[in-house]
C-alpha positions in Angstrom: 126.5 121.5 167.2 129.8 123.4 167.1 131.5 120.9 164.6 128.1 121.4 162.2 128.6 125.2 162.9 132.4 124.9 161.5 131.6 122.3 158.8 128.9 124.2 157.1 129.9 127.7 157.8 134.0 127.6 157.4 137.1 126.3 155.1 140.7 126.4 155.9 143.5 128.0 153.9 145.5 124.6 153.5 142.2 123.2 151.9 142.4 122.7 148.2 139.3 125.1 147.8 140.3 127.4 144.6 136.6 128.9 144.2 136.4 129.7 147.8 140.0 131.7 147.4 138.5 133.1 144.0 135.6 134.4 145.6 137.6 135.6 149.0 139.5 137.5 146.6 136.4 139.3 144.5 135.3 140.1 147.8 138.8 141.8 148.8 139.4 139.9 152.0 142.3 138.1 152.6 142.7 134.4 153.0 143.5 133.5 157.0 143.5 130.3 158.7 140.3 129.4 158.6 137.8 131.8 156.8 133.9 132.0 156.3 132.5 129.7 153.1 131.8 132.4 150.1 128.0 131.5 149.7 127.6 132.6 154.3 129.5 135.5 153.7 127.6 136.5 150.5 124.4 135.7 152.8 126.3 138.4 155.4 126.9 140.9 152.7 123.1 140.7 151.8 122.4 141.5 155.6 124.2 143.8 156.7 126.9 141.4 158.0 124.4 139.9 160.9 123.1 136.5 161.0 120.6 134.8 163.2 119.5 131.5 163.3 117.0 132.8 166.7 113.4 132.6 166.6 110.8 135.7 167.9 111.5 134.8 171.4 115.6 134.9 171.3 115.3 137.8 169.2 113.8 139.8 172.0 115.8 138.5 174.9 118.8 139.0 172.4 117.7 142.8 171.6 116.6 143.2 175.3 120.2 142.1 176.6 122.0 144.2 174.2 119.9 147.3 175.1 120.2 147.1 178.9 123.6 145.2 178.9 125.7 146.3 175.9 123.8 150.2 176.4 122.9 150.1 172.8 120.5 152.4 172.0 
């Protein structure tokens, strides 16, 4: 699950990827060592930079944890 995670949401800056640099660089952020693929972090950017991939049920065990855990109101 973890190498799908990486192959579909990340690129590395010794890839030959000049779109992904192009777009990194529209967006103002810098190129590290591994970075987010341009079309997830234009999905981010869209969203408010948050992503779930939960269903109804994690969704309120996720907003139930952060609001007795985390103390987010």
């Amino acid at each position: 699950m973890a190498l799908g995670f990486v192959e579909e949401w990340i690129w590395y800056d010794e890839e030959e990827a000049p779109i992904e640099r192009a777009r990194y660089a529209g967006y103002g952020f810098p190129v590290r060592g591994a970075n987010l693929r341009s079309e997830k972090l234009a999905l981010l950017r869209g969203s408010g930079m948050r992503h779930s991939s939960l269903d109804e049920a994690g969704r309120a065990a996720r907003e139930a944890l952060e609001r007795q855990w985390l103390k987010i109101p």
